[in-house]
Every structure is written in structure tokens, then in C-alpha cells.
N, CA and C atoms as a LAMMPS dump frame, in Angstrom:
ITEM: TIMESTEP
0
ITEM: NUMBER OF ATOMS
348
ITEM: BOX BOUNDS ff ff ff
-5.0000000000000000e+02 5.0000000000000000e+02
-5.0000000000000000e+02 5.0000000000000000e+02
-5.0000000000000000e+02 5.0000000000000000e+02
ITEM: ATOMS id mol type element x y z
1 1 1 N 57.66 0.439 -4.626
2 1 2 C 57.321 0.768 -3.269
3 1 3 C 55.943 1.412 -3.181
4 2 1 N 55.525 2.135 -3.933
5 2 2 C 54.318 2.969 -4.114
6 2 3 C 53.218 1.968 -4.402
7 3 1 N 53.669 0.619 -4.848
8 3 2 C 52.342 -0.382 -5.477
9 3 3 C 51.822 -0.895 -4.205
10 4 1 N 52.464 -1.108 -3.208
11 4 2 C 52.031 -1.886 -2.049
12 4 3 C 50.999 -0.991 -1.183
13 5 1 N 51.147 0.547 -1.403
14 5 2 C 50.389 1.166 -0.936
15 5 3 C 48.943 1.506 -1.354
16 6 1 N 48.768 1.06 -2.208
17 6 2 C 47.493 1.427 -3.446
18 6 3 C 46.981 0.12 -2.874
19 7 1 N 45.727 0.67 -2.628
20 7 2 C 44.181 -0.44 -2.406
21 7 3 C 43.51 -0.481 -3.803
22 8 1 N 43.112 -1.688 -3.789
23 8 2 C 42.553 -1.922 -4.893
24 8 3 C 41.192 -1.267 -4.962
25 9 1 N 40.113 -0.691 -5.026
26 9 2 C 39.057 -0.331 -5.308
27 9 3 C 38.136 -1.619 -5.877
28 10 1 N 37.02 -2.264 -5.463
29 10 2 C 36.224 -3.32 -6.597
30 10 3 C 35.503 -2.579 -6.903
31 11 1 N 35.037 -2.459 -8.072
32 11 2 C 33.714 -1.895 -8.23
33 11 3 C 32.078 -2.162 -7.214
34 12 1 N 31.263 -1.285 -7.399
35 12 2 C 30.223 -1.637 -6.265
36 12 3 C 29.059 -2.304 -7.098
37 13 1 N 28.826 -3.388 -6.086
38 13 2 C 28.26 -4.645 -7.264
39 13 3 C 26.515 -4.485 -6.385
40 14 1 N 25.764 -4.498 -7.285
41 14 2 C 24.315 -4.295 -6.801
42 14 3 C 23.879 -5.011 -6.709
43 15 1 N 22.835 -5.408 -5.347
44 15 2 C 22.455 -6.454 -4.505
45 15 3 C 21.615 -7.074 -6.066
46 16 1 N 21.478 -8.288 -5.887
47 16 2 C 20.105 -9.168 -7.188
48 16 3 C 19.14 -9.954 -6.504
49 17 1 N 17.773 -9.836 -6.821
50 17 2 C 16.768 -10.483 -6.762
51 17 3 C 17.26 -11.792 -7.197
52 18 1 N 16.512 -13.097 -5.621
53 18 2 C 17.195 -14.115 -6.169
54 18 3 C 16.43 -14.847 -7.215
55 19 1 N 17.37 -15.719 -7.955
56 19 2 C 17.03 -16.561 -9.117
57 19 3 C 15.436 -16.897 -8.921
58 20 1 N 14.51 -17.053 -9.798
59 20 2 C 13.575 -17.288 -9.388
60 20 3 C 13.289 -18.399 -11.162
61 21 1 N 12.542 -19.705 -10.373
62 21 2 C 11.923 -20.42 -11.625
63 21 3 C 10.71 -19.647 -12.475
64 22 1 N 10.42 -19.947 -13.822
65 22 2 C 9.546 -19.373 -14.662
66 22 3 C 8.315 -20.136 -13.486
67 23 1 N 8.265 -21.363 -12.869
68 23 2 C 6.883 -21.733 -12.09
69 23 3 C 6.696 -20.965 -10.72
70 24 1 N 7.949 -20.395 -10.414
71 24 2 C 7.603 -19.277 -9.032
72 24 3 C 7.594 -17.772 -9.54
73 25 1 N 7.941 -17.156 -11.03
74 25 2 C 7.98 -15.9 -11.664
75 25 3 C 6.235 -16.176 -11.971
76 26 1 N 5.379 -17.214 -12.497
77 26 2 C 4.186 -17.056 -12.46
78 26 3 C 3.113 -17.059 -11.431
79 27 1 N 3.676 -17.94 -10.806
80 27 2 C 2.416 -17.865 -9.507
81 27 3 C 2.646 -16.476 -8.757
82 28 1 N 3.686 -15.984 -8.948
83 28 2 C 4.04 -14.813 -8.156
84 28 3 C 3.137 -13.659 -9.374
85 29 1 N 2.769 -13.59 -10.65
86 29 2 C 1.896 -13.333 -11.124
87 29 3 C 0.865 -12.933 -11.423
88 30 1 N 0.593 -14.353 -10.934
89 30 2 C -0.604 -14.873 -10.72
90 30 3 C -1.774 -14.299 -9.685
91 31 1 N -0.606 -14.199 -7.979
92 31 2 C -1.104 -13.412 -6.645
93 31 3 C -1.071 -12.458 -7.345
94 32 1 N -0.541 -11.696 -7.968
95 32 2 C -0.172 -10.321 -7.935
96 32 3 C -2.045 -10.138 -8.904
97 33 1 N -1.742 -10.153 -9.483
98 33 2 C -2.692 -10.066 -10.602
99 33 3 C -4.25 -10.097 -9.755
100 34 1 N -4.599 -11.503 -9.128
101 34 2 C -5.579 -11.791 -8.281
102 34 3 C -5.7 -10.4 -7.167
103 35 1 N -4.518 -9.736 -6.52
104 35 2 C -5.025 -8.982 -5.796
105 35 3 C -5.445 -7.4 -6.113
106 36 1 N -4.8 -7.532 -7.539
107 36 2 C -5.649 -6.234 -8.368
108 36 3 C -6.939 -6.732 -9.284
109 37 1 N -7.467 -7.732 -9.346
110 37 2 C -8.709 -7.946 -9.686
111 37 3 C -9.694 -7.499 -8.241
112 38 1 N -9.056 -8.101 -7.075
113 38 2 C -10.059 -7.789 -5.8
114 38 3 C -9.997 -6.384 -5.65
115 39 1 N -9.014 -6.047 -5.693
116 39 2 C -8.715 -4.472 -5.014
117 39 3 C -9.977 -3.702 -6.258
118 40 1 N -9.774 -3.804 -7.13
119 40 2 C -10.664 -3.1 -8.008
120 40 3 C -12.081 -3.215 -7.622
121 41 1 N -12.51 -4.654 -7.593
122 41 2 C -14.051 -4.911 -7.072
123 41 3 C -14.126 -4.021 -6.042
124 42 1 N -13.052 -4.193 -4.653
125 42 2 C -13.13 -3.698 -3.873
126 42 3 C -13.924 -1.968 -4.11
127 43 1 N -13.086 -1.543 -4.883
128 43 2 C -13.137 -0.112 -5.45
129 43 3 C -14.422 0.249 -5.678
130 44 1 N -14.742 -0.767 -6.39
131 44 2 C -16.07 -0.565 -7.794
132 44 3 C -17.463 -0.311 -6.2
133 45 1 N -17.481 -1.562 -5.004
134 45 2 C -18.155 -1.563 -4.305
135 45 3 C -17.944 -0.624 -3.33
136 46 1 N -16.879 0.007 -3.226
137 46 2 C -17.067 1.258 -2.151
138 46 3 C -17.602 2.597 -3.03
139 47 1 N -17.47 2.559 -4.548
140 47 2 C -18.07 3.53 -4.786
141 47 3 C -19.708 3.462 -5.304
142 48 1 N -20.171 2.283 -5.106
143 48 2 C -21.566 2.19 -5.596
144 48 3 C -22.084 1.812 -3.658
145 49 1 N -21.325 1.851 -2.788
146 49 2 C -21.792 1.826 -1.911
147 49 3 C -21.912 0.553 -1.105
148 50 1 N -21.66 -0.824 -1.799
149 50 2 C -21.584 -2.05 -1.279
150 50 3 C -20.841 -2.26 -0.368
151 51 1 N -19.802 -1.55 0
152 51 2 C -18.748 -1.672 1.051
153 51 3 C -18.797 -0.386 1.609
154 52 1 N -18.595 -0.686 2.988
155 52 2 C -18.394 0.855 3.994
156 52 3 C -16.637 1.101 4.265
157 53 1 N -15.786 1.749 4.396
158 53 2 C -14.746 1.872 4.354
159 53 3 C -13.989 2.085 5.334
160 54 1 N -14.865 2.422 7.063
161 54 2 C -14.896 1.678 8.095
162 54 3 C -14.599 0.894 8.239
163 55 1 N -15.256 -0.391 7.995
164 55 2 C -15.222 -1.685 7.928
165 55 3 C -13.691 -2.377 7.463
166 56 1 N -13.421 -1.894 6.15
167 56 2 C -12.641 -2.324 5.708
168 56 3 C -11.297 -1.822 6.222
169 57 1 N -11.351 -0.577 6.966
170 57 2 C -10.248 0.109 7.782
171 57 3 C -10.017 -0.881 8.936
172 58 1 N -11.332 -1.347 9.758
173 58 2 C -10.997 -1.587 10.806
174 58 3 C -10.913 -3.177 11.027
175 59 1 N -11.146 -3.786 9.945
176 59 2 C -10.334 -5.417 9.729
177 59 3 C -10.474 -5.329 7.911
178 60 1 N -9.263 -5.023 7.565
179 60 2 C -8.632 -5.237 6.446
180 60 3 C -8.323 -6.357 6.007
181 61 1 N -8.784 -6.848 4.597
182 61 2 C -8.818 -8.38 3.972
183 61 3 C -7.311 -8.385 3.823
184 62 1 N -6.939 -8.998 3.594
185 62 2 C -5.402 -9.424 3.166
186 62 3 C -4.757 -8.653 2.127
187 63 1 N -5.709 -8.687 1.096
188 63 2 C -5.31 -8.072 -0.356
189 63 3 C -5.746 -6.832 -0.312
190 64 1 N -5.31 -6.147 0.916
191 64 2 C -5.832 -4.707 1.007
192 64 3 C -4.773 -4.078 1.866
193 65 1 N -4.127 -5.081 2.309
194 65 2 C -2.812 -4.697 3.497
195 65 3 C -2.097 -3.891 2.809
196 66 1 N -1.963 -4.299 1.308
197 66 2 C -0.275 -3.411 1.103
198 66 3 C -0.69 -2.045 0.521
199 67 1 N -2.197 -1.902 -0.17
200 67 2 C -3.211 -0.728 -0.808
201 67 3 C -2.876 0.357 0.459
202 68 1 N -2.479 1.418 -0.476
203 68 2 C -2.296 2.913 -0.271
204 68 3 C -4.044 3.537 0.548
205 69 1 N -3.608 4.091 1.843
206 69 2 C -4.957 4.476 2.437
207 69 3 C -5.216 5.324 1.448
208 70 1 N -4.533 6.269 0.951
209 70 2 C -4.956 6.87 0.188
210 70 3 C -6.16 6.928 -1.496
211 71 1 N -5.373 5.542 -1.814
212 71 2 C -6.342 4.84 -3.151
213 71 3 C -7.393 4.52 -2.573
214 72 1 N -7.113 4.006 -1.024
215 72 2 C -8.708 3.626 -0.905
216 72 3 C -9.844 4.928 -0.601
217 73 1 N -9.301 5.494 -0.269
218 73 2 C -10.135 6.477 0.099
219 73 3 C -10.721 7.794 -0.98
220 74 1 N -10.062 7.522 -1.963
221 74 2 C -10.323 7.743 -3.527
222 74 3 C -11.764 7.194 -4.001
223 75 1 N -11.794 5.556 -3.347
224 75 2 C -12.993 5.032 -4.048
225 75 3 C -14.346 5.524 -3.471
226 76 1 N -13.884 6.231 -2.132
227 76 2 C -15.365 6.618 -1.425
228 76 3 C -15.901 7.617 -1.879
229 77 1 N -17.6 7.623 -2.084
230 77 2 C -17.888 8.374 -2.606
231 77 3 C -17.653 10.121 -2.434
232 78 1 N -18.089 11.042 -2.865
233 78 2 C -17.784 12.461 -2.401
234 78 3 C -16.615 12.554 -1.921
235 79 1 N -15.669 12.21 -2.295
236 79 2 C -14.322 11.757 -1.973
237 79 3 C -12.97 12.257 -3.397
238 80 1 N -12.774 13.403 -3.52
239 80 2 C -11.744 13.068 -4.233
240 80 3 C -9.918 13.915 -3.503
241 81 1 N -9.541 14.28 -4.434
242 81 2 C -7.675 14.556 -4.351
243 81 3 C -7.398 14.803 -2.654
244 82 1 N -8.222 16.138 -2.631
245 82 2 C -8.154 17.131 -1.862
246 82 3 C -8.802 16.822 0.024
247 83 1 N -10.24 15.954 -0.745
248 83 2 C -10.6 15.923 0.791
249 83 3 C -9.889 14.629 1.225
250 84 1 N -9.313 13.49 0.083
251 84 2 C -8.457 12.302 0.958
252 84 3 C -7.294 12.813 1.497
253 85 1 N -6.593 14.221 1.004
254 85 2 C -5.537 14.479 1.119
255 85 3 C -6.06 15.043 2.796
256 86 1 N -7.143 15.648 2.685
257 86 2 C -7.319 16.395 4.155
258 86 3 C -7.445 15.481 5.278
259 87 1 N -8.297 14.621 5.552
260 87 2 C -8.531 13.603 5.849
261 87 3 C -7.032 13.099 6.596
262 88 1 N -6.435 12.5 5.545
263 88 2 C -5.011 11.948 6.275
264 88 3 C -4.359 13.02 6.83
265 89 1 N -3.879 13.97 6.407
266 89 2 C -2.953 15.327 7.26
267 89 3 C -3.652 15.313 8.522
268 90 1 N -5.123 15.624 9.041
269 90 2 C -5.524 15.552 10.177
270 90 3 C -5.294 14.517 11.391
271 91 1 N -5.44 13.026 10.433
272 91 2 C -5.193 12.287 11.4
273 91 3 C -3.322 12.173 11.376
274 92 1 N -2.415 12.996 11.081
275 92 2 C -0.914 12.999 10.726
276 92 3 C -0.595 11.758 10.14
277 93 1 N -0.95 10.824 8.361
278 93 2 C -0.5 9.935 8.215
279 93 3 C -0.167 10.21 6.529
280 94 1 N 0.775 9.835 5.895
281 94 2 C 1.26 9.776 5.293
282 94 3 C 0.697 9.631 3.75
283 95 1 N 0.948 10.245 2.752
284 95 2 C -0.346 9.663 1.705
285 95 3 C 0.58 8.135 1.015
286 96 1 N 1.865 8.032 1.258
287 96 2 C 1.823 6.461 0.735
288 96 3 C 1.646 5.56 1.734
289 97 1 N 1.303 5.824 3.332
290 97 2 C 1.134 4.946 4.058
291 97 3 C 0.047 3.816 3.364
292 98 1 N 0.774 2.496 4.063
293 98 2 C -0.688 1.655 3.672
294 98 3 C -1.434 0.869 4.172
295 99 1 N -2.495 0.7 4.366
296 99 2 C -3.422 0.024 4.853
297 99 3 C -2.774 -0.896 6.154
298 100 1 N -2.254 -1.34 5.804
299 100 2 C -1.347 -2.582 6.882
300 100 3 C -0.454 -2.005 7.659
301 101 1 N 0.22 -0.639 7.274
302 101 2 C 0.686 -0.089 7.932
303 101 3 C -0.066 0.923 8.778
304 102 1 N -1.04 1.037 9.01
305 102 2 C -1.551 2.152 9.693
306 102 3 C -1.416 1.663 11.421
307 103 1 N -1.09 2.486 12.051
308 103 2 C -1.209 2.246 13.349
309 103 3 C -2.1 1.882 14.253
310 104 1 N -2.407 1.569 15.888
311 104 2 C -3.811 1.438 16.182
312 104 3 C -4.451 3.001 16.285
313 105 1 N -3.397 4.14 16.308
314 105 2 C -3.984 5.437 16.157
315 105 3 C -4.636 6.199 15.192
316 106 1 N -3.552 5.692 14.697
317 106 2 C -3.83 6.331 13.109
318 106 3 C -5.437 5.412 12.561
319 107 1 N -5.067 4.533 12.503
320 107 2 C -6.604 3.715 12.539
321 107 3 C -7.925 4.389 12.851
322 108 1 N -7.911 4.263 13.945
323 108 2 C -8.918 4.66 14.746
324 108 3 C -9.328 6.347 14.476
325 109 1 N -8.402 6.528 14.576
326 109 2 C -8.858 8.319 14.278
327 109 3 C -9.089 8.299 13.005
328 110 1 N -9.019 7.734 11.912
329 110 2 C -9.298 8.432 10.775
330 110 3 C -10.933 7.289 10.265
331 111 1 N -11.319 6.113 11.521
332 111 2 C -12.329 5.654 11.408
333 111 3 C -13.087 6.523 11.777
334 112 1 N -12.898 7.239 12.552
335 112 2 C -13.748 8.343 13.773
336 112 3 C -13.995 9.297 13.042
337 113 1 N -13.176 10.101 11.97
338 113 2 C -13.524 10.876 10.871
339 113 3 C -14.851 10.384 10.46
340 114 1 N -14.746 9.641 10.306
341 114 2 C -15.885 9.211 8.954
342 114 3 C -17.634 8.625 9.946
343 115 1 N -17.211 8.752 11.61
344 115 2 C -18.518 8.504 12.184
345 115 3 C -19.183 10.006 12.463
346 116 1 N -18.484 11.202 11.965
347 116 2 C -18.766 12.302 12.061
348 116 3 C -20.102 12.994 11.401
């Protein structure tokens, strides 16, 4: 009488990344890889000055959408921990927010920082 009352419990089974071919595990790679070769150039040219960071705030390349405002703002010159950290708290945004995620506020105000 007592068995009919007992629920079975399943164990809790963890969601899986679906199957993926070794030809979609590489090209997936492949992007990945390509957008940390750019992101770096990217880097290399905001700190020698080739890129303004304006610019790149206010139409962001593709391979910059998912980049941490924060890393980017690392690469600018006279720029390190403390003043990127200040920087974002002022305009209220997040230090893993990223690039693609920034709002049209958040945007704009922390472009406006930097016309100061």
C-alpha cells in the first residue's frame, strides 16, 4: 500500500549542446579565432592611436558586438583599471556589459565622456 504512494524521483538530467559535426566544430573555430585576431588589431590601433573609440562606440563592426566595453576601453590610451572602471559607473553600465549591448543611453553618454 505504501508503494503506490512513493513518486519516483528521475534524476536531473542537464540540458546538452547540440551534436555538432567536426565541419561545423571548425568553422565555428575558425569565426571564433578570426574575431580575436580583429579584436586585437583592433586593440593594437586604438592604442597607437589609429582608431578613435568614439567611432567605434558609435557604429560598432560586428566583431566588436560581443567585446566587453570594458576591454575596449583598456586599449585607449591613458586609460587603465581604474579610470575605465570610472568612466562606466558614471555613465551607470556594467563592467561585463558589451559593446552590442549598450543602450542608446548608455551609448551616447559615455561617447560624450570622451568629447570632454
Amino acid at each position: 500500500m505504501l508503494d503506490s504512494c512513493v513518486s519516483v524521483m528521475s534524476p536531473k538530467t542537464q540540458a546538452q549542446a547540440p551534436a555538432r559535426s567536426l565541419d561545423q566544430r571548425m568553422d565555428a573555430l575558425r569565426r571564433a579565432n578570426e574575431i580575436r585576431v580583429r579584436r586585437a588589431q583592433l586593440k593594437k590601433d586604438l592604442k597607437e592611436g589609429r582608431a578613435r573609440v568614439e567611432e567605434i562606440l558609435k557604429r560598432p563592426p560586428d566583431y566588436v558586438e560581443t567585446a566587453k566595453v570594458f576591454d575596449i576601453l583598456m586599449a585607449v590610451p591613458k586609460f587603465g583599471r581604474v579610470k575605465a572602471a570610472r568612466f562606466l559607473n558614471q555613465c551607470r553600465i556594467s563592467q561585463s556589459k558589451t559593446v552590442g549591448g549598450l543602450s542608446d543611453r548608455q551609448r551616447a553618454e559615455l561617447i560624450g565622456l570622451f568629447s570632454r
